[in-house]
C-alpha positions in Angstrom: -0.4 28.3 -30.4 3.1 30.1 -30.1 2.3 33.1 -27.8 2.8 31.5 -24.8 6.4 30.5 -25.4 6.9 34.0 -24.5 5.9 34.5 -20.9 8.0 31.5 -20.1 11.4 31.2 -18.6 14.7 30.3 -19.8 14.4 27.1 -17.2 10.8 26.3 -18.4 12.1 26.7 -22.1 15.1 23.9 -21.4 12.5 21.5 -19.3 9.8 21.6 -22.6 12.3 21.1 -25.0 14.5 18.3 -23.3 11.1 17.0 -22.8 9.7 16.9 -26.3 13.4 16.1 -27.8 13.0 12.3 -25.4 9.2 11.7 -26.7 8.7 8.6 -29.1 8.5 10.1 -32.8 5.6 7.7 -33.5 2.4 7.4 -31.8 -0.5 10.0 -31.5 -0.2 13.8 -31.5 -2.5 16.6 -29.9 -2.1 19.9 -28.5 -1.1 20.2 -25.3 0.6 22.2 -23.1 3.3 19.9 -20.5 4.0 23.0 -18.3 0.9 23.5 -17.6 -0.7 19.7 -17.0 2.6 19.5 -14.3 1.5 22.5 -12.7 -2.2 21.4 -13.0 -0.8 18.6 -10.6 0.2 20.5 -7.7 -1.5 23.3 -8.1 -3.1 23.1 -4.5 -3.2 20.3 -2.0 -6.6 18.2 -2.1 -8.0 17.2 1.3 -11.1 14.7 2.0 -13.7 14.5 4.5 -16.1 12.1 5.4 -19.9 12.8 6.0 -21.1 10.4 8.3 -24.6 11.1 7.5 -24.1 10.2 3.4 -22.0 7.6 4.7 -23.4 3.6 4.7 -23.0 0.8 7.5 -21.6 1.0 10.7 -17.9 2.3 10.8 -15.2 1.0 10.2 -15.5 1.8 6.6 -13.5 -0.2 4.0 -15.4 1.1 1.0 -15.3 4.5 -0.5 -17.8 7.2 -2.2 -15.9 10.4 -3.4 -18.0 13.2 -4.6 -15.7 15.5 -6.4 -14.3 16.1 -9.4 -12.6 12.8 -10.7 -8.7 15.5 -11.6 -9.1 16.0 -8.2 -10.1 13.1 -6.5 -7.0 10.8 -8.2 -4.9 13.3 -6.6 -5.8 12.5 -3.2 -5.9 8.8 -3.7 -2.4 9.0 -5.2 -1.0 10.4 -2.0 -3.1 8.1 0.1 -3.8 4.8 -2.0 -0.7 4.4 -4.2 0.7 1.4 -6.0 -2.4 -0.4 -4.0 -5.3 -1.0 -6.3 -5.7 -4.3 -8.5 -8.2 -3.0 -10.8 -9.6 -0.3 -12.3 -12.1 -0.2 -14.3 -13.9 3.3 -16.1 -16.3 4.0 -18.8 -15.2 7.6 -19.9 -17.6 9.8 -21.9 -16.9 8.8 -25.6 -16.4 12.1 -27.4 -19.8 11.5 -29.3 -21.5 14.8 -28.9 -23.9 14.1 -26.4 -25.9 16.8 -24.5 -26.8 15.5 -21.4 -23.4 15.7 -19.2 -21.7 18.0 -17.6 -18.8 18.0 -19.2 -20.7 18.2 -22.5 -19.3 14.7 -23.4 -17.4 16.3 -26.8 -14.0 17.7 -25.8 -13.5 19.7 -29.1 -12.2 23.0 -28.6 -12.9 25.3 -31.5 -9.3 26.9 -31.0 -7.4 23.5 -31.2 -5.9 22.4 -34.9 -6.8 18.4 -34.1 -10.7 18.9 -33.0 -10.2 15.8 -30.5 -7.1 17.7 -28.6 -9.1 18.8 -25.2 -11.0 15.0 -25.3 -7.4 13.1 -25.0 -6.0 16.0 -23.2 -8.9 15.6 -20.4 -8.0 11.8 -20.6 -4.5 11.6 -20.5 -4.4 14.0 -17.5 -6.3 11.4 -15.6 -4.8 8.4 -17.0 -1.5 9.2 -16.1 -2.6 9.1 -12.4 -4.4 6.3 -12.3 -1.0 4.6 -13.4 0.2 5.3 -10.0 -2.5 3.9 -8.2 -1.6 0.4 -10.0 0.0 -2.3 -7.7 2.8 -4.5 -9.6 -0.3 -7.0 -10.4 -2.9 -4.5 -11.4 -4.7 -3.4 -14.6 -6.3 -0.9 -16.0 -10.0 -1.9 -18.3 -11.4 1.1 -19.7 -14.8 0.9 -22.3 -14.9 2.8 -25.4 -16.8 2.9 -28.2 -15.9 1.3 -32.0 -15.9 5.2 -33.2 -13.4 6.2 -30.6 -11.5 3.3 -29.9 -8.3 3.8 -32.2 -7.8 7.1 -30.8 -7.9 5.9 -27.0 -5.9 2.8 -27.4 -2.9 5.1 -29.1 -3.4 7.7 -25.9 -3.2 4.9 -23.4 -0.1 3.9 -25.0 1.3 7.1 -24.8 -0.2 7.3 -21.0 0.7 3.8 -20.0 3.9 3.1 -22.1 4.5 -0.9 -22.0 1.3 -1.9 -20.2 -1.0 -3.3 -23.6 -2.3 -6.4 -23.2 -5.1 -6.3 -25.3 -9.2 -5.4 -26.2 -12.5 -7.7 -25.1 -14.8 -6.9 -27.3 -18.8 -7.0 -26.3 -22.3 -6.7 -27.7 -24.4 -3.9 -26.8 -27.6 -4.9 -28.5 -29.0 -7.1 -30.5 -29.8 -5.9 -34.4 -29.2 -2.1 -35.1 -29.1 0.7 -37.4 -27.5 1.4 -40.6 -25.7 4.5 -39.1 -23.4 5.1 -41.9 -25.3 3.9 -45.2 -23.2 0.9 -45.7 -25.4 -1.4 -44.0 -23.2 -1.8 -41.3 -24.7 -1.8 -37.8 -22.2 -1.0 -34.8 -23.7 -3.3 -32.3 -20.4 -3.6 -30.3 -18.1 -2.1 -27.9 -14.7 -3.0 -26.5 -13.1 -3.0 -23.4 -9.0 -1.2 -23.5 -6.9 -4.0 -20.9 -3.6 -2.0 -20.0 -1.5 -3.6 -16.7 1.5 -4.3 -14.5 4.3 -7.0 -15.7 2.8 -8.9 -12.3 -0.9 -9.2 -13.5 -2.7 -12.3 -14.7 -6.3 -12.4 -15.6 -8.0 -15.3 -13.7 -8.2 -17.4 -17.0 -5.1 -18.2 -16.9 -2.3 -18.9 -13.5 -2.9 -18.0 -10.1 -0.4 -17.1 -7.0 -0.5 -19.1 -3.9 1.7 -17.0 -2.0 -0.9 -16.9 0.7 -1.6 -20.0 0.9 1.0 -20.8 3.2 -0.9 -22.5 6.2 -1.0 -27.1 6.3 -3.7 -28.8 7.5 -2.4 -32.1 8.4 -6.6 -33.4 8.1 -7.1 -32.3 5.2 -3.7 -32.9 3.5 -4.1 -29.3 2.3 -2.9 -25.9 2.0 -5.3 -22.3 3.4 -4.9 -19.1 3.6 -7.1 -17.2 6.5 -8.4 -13.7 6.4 -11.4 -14.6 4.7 -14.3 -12.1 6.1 -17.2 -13.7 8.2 -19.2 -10.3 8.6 -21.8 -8.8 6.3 -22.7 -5.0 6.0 -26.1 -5.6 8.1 -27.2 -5.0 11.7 -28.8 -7.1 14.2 -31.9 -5.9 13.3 -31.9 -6.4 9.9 -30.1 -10.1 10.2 -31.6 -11.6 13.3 -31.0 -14.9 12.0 -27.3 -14.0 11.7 -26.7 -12.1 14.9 -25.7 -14.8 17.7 -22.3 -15.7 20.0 -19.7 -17.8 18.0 -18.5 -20.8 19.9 -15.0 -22.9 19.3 -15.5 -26.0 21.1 -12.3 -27.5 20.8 -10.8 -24.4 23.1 -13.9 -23.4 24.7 -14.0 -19.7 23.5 -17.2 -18.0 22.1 -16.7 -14.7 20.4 -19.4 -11.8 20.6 -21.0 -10.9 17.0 -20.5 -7.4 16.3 -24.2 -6.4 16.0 -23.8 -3.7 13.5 -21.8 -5.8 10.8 -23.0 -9.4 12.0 -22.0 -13.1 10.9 -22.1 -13.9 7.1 -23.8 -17.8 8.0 -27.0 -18.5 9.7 -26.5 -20.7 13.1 -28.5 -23.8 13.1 -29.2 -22.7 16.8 -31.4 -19.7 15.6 -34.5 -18.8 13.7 -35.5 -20.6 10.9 -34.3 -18.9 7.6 -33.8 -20.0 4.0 -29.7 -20.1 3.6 -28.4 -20.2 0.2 -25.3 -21.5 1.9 -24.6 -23.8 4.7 -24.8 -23.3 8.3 -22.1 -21.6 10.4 -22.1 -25.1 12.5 -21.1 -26.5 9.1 -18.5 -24.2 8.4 -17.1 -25.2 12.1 -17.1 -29.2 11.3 -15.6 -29.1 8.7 -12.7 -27.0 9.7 -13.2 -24.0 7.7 -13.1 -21.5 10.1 -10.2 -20.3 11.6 -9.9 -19.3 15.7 -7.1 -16.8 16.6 -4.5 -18.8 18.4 -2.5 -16.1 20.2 -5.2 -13.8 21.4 -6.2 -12.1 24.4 -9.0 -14.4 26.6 -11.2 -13.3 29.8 -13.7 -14.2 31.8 -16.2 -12.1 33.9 -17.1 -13.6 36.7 -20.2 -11.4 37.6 -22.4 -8.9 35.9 -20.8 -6.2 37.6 -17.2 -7.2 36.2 -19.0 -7.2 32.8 -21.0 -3.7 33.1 -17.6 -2.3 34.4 -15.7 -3.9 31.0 -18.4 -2.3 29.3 -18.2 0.8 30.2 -14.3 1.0 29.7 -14.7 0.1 26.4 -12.5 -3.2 27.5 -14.4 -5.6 25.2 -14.2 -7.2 22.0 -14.2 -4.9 19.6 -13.0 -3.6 16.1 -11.1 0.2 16.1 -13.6 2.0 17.9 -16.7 0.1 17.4 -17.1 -2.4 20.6 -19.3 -5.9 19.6 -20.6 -5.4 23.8 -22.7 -2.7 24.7 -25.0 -1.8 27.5 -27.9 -2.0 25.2 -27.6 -5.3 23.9 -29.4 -7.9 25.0 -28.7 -11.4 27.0 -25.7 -9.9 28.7 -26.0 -12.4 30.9 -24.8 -15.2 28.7 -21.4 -13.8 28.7 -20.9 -13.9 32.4 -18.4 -17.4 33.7 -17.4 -17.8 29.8 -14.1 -17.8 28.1 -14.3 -14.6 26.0 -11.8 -14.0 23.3 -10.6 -10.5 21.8 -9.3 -12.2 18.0 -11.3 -12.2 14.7 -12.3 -15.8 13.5 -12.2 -15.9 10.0 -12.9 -18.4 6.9 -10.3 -20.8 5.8 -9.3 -21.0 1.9 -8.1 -24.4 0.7 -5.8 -24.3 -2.4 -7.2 -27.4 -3.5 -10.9 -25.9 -3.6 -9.8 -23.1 -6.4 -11.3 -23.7 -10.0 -8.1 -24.2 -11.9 -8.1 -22.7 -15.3 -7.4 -24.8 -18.4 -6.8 -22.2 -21.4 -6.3 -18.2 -21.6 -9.4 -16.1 -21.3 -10.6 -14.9 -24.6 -11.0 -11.9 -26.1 -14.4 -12.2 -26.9 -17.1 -11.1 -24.7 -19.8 -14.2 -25.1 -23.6 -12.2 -25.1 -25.5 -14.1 -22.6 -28.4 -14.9 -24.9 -26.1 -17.3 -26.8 -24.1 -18.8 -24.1 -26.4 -22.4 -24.7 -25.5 -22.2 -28.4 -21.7 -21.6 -28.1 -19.8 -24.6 -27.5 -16.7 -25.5 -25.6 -17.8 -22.6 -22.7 -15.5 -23.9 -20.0 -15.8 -20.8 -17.2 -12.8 -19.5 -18.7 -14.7 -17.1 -21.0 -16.6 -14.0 -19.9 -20.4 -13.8 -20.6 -22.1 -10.6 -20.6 -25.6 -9.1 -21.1 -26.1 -6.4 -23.4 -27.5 -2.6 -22.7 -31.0 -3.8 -22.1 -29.5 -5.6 -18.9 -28.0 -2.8 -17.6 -31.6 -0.5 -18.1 -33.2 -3.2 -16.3 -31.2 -3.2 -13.3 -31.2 0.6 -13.2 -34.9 0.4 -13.1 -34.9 -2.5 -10.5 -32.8 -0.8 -7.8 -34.5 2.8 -8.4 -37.8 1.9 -9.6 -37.4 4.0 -12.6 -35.1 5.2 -15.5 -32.6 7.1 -13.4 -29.2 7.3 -15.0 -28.3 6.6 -18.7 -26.0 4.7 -20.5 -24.8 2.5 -17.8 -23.1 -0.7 -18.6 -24.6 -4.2 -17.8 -23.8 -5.3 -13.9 -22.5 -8.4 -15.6 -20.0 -7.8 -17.9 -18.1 -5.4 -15.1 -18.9 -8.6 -12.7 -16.7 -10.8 -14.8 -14.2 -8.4 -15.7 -13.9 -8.1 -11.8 -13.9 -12.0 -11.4 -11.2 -12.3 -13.5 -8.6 -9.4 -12.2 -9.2 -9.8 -8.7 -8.8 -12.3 -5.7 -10.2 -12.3 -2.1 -8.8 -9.3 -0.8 -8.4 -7.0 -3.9 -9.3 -3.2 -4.1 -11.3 -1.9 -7.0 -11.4 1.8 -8.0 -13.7 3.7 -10.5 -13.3 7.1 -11.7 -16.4 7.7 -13.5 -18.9 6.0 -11.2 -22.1 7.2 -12.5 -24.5 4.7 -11.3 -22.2 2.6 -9.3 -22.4 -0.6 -11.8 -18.9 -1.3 -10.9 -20.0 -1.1 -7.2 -23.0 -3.9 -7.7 -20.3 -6.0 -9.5 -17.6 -6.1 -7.0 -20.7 -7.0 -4.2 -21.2 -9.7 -6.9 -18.8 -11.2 -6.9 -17.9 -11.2 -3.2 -21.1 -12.8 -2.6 -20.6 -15.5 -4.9 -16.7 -16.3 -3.9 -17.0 -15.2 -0.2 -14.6 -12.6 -0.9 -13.7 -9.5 0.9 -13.2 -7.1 -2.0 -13.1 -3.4 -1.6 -14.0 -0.5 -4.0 -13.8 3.6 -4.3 -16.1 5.1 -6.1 -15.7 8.3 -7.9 -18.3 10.8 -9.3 -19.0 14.6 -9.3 -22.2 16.3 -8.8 -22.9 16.9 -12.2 -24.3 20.0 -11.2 -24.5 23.3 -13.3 -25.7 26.6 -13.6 -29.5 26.0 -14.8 -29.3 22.6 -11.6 -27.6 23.8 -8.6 -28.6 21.4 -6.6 -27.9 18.2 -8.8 -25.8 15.6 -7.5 -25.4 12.4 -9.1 -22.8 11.2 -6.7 -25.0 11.2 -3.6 -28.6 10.5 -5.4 -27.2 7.7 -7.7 -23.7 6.8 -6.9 -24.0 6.4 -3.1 -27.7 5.8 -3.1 -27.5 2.8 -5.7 -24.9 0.9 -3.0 -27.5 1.9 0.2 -30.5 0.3 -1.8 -28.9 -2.8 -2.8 -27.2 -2.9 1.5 -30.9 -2.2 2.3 -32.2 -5.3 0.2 -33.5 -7.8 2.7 -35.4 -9.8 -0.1 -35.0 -10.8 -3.4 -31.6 -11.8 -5.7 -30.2 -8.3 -4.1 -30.4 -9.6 -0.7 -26.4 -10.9 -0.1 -25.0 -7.8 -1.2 -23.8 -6.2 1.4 -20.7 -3.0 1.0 -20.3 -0.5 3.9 -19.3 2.8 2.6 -17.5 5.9 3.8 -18.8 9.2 2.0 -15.7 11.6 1.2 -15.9 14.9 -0.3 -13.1 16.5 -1.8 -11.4 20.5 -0.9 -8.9 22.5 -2.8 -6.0 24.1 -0.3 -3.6 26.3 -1.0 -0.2 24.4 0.0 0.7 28.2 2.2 -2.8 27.8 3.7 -2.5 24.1 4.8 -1.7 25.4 8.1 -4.6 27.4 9.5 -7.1 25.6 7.0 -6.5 21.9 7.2 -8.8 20.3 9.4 -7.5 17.5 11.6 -10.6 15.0 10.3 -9.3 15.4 6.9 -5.7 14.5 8.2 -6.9 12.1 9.9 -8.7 10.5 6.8 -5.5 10.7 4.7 -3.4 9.0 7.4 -5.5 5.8 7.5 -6.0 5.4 4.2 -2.3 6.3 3.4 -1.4 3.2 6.5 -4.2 1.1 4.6 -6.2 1.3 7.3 -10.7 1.3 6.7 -11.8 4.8 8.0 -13.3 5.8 10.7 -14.6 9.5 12.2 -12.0 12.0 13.9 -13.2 12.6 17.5 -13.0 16.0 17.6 -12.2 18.0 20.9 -9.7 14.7 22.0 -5.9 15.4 22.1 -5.4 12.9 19.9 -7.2 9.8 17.7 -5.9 6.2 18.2 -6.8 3.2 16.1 -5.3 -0.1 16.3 -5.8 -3.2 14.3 -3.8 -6.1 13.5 -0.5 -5.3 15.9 -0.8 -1.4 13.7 -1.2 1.6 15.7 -1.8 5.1 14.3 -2.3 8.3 16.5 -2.7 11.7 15.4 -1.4 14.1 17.8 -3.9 17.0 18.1 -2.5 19.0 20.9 0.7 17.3 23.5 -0.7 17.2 26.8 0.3 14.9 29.8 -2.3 12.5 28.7 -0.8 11.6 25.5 2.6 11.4 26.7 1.3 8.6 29.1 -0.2 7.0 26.5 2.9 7.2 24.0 5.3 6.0 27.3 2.7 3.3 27.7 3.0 2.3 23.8 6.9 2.5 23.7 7.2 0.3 26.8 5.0 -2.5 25.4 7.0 -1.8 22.1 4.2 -1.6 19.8 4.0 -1.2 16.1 2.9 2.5 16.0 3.0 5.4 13.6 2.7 9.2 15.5 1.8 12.2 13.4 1.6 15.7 15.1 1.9 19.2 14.2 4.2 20.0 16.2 6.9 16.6 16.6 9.6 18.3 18.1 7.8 19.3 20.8 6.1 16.3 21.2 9.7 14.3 21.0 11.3 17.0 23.7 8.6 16.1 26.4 8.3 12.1 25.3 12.1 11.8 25.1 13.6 8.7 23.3 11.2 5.9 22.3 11.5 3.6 19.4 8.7 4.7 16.6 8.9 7.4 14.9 6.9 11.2 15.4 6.4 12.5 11.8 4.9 15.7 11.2 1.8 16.1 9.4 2.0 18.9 6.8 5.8 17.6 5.7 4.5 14.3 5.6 0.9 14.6 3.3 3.2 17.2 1.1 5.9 15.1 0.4 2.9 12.1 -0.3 1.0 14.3 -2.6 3.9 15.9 -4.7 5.4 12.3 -5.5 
């Protein structure tokens, strides 16, 4: 264990020991080598790119799929989605010996003193950058087994010093074996809860912070923002797809017919709503019309065909809700057309207030009539024969083991998330994580996001395995493809990444300007789009942001960019080459950053 000591430098020598001589005496011990997990960290710069053919739904994407490996893939969503996420939520292989992963699923190298050193090593590596991706309010929930659990919980402290809050503990199965001959069956598992000083489960208080608009009707505060769109086309919601009409102002908004209404109109085919009608919505005042917003009218079809063809039409990025295609153009012609997003009102008053701390205690779902005092507070779960059933459901056979029940991650979602949270899972497998945050925006109305990440799985003997676009991905497209059935409100669009090792010194010649262009929308928090390729530059804009990424400086873009500064917009500029692009633009007020210095300086944080 001592023969590395000797290759290293005086400077290395100083760094490990000052390092070791300010560690906590007390907690667990492993072997492990710190120069080389920092090193493991920058060792090359990790670039995504999206496959629009893997990818789900029309763009723009708010979702994520990553196939890569999970080191790898935190990497890039450090640099990009930092400080951001709410929740996270993994269930990491549990160091039992099992066969049938990749990885082995038994970190135990023959070599190391403590057999469990490369396990926790494997772990901590990872842990420690999820931490970053925690906002002030997020947490951490990570399943382990009873055999295992001990030696986690002291690594996450070690990982995620300060951030303990506690353990839900869970059945698995009903009855058991006598593993260990002292007729004691393990039917349980438990659930590590590590967070930010900011986070509260939803069993206990909530922030109103957003909830800063008064409705002098109502006597009541909202919040807008909710979504009104669903992950479905025209085709596949025709009873959704129609023109949305605010009669107090006289405006009607086009649907966007690749991610159309959430509500049914009264107005269009009959359909069975589990809801209530968009009409009803309207009535009542719970949706919300954009009050400063661009309006038009076209007087003639030819005004409209020429809109249409500019592109100058309600729209979201580059994704425009007219096309020439569409049908019943004619209806827009002589009407009050406006460019804003309506969205669904939130009333403070409406929120189920919580009357006692959630419990530890994971409530099996066959016993929830038998258990008294069940207020919605507590969480109730299904056990392992749940989660085999809905594999089976959404495949149609046994496709992935060991996955966890839809709704115990459901509820542990529901109770660390609001409206507008993002969700991230390292160890994705069958996407479970993925079905519960659909869940739970279906039941809540919510506009929840997630990122997915798995790795192929593949090996030597199965080349051509990939568990992250046959299960991962594909468990999200069947449940968006669900037109029938208790599956049928789900709805998540999806961008499909992949990840790429880069040499920093190669970053230059071999970083391609759609993986730039990935990384600077996600790092703006921005949903993802394609790069046009062959354009001088990519421009998105959406709520008063604009971000451009500066190809090539020709006399186009500097039009553009004179055109911005003049109607002082909020935009961020990247380019390659900013000083040039600043010497032919001259002084404006946003800034020209340049790319490589800027994704560096992001990733080596």
């Amino acid at each position: 264990m001592t023969d590395h000591y000797e290759s290293l430098s005086q400077s290395q020598l100083v760094n490990l020991l000052r390092k070791r001589d300010g560690e906590k005496k007390l907690g667990l011990v492993w072997e492990r080598s710190e120069i080389e997990a920092d090193a493991a960290i920058d060792a090359n710069f990790i670039a995504c790119a999206i496959d629009p053919a893997l990818s789900d739904g029309a763009a723009p994407w708010r979702n994520l799929v990553i196939e890569g490996d999970n080191y790898d893939a935190l990497r890039w969503l450090r640099m990009t989605y930092a400080h951001r996420v709410k929740c996270i939520y993994i269930d990491p292989p549990y160091n039992t010996g099992n066969k049938d992963w990749v990885y082995n699923d038994h970190y135990i190298d023959p070599n190391d003193r403590y057999r469990h050193s490369t396990w926790l090593e494997f772990l901590y590596r990872r842990l420690e950058l999820a931490r970053d991706l925690l906002a002030n309010d997020g947490v951490i929930l990570v399943s382990i087994n009873d055999e295992n659990r001990a030696k986690l919980e002291m690594l996450m402290d070690e990982a995620l010093p300060g951030m303990r809050l506690g353990t839900f503990v869970w059945r698995t199965r009903v009855g058991g074996n006598d593993k260990k001959g002292a007729f004691l069956s393990d039917n349980h598992e438990h659930v590590l809860a590590y967070a930010k000083p900011e986070f509260r489960f939803g069993g206990t208080e909530k922030t109103f912070d957003l909830y800063k608009h008064w409705d002098e009707v109502k006597s009541d505060w909202y919040r807008t923002g909710g979504d009104l769109t669903k992950a479905h086309n025209m085709s596949e919601r025709k009873n959704t797809y129609y023109p949305l009409h605010d009669q107090n102002e006289d405006i009607w908004y086009p649907c966007n017919p690749d991610s159309v209404w959430r509500y049914s109109s009264k107005k269009g085919p009959a359909a069975k709503i589990r809801t209530r009608y968009m009409e009803d919505f309207i009535a009542d005042g719970y949706i919300y019309f954009p009050l400063d917003q661009r309006v038009v009218v076209w007087n003639s079809r030819e005004e409209l065909d020429a809109a249409i063809a500019a592109k100058d039409v309600p729209g979201s990025g580059n994704a425009p809700f007219l096309r020439a295609d569409l049908p019943d153009l004619d209806f827009w012609i002589g009407k009050k057309v406006g460019f804003g997003t309506p969205s669904l009102k939130r009333y403070k008053s409406e929120l189920k207030t919580p009357t006692q701390p959630l419990s530890s205690w994971v409530t099996p779902s066959f016993e929830k009539d038998t258990i008294s005092g069940i207020d919605g507070n507590e969480i109730v779960a299904g056990t392992n024969i749940e989660a085999a059933k809905t594999i089976k459901e959404v495949f149609g056979e046994k496709a992935f083991n060991y996955a966890k029940p839809v709704s115990l991650i459901r509820e542990l979602v529901r109770q660390s998330t609001s409206y507008d949270d993002l969700v991230v899972d390292f160890f994705a497998g069958s996407a479970t994580t993925a079905q519960a945050v659909m869940e739970v925006n279906a039941d809540d109305q919510g506009s929840r996001r997630f990122i997915m990440v798995s790795s192929t799985e593949a090996t030597a003997a199965d080349p051509d395995k990939n568990i992250c676009r046959d299960i991962t991905a594909e468990r999200i497209r069947r449940l968006n493809a669900a037109t029938t059935g208790k599956y049928a409100d789900l709805s998540a669009e999806f961008a499909y990444l992949r990840t790429r090792e880069i040499d920093f010194d190669a970053l230059n010649l071999s970083l391609a300007p759609t993986e730039v262009w990935t990384a600077l929308k996600a790092m703006h928090g921005l949903p993802l789009t394609p790069y046009v390729s062959g354009a001088a530059w990519n421009e998105y804009t959406v709520d008063g942001v604009t971000l451009i990424l500066a190809d090539r400086t020709d006399d186009a873009l500097i039009d553009r960019l004179r055109q911005l500064a003049t109607a002082r917009v909020n935009a961020f500029v990247y380019s390659w080459t900013p000083g040039q692009l600043k010497t032919a633009l001259g002084p404006v007020d946003f800034e020209i950053r340049p790319v490589r210095e800027t994704l560096v300086k992001r990733f080596q944080q």
